[in-house]
PLY file of the C-alpha trace (Angstrom):
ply
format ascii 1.0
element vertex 58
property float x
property float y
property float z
element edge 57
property int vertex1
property int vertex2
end_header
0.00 0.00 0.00
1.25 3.29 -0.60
1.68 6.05 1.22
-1.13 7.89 -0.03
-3.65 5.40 0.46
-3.90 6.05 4.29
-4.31 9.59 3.82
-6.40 9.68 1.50
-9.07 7.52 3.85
-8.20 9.63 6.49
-9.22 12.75 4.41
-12.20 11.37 3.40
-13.28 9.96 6.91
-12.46 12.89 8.42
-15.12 14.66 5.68
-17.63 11.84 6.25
-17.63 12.31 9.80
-17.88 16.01 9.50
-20.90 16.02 7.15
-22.59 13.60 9.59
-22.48 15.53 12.33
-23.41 18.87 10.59
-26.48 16.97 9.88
-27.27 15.80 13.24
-27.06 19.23 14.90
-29.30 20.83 11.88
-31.83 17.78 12.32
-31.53 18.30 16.10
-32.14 22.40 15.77
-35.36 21.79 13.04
-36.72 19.67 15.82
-36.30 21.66 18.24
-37.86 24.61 16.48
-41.26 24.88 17.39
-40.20 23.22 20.89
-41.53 26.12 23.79
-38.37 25.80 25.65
-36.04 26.99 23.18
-35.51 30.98 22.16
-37.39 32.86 19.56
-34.00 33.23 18.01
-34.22 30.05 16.82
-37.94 30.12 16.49
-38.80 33.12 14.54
-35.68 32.70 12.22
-35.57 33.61 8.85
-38.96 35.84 9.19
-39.30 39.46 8.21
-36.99 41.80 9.68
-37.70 44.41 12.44
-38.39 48.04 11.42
-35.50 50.12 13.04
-35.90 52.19 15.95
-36.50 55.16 15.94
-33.47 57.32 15.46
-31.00 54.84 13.99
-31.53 55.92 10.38
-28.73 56.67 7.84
0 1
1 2
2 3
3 4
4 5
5 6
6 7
7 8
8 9
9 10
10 11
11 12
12 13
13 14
14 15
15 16
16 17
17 18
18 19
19 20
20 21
21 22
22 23
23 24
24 25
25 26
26 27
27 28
28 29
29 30
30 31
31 32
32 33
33 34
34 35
35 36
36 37
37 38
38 39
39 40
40 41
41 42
42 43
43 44
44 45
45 46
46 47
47 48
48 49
49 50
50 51
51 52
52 53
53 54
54 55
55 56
56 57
């Protein structure tokens, strides 16, 4: 076996086992979304944004 055999598994493992975890945690967090214990950060996310106050215009 060559040298770059081993590396390249390890590469590729280490890619795998990245990519499986980023799922988890974004399969654990759309779970979790509508769950009353978590914020409304995570809750209202991605919704319309909030006028600004008043004052803080450029």
């Amino acid at each position: 076996m060559s040298n770059g055999i081993p590396l390249m598994v390890l590469a590729f493992g280490t890619l795998g086992g990245l990519w499986f975890l980023g799922a988890a945690a974004r399969k654990q967090v759309a779970d979790l979304k509508g769950h009353p214990g978590r914020s409304n950060l995570i809750k209202d996310h991605g919704g319309p944004p909030r006028p600004n106050m008043p004052g803080t215009e450029h």
